[in-house]
C-alpha positions as CSV (number, residue, x, y, z in Angstrom):
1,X,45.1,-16.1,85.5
2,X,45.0,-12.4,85.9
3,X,43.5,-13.0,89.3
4,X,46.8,-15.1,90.5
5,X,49.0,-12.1,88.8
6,X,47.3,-9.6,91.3
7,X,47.8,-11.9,94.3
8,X,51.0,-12.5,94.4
9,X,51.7,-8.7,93.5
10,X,49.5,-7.8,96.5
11,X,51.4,-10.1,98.6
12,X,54.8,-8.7,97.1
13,X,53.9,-5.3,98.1
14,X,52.8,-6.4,101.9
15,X,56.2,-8.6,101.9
16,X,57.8,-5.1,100.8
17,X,56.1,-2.7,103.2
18,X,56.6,-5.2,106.6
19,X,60.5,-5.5,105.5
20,X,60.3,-1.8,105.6
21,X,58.6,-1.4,108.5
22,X,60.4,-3.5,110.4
23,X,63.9,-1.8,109.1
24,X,62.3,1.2,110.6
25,X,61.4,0.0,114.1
26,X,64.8,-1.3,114.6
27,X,66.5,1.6,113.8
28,X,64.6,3.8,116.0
29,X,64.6,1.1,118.8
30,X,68.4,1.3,118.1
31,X,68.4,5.0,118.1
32,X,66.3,5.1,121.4
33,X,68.5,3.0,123.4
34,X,71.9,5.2,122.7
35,X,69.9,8.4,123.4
36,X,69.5,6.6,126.6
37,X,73.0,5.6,127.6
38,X,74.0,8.7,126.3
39,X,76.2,7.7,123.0
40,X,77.1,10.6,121.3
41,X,76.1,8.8,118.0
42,X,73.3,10.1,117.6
43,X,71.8,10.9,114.1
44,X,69.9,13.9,115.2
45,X,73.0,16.2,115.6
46,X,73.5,16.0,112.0
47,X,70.9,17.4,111.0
């Protein structure tokens, strides 16, 4: 029983992590195309 405990804790964590990454993608996909039509919204400048 153990064993199924792990698996679907493993497979929470990959579920987890690919949500994540995919968050992250998008937002610097997003980010990429207003650098490149020039939106001054850019999160850079408030750093």
């Amino acid at each position: 029983m153990g064993n199924v405990y792990a698996l679907v804790a493993f497979g929470l964590l990959w579920l987890v992590l690919a949500a994540f990454f995919v968050l992250l993608i998008r937002t610097l996909v997003i980010q990429a195309r207003r650098r490149r039509e020039g939106d001054p919204r850019v999160w850079e400048h408030g750093l």
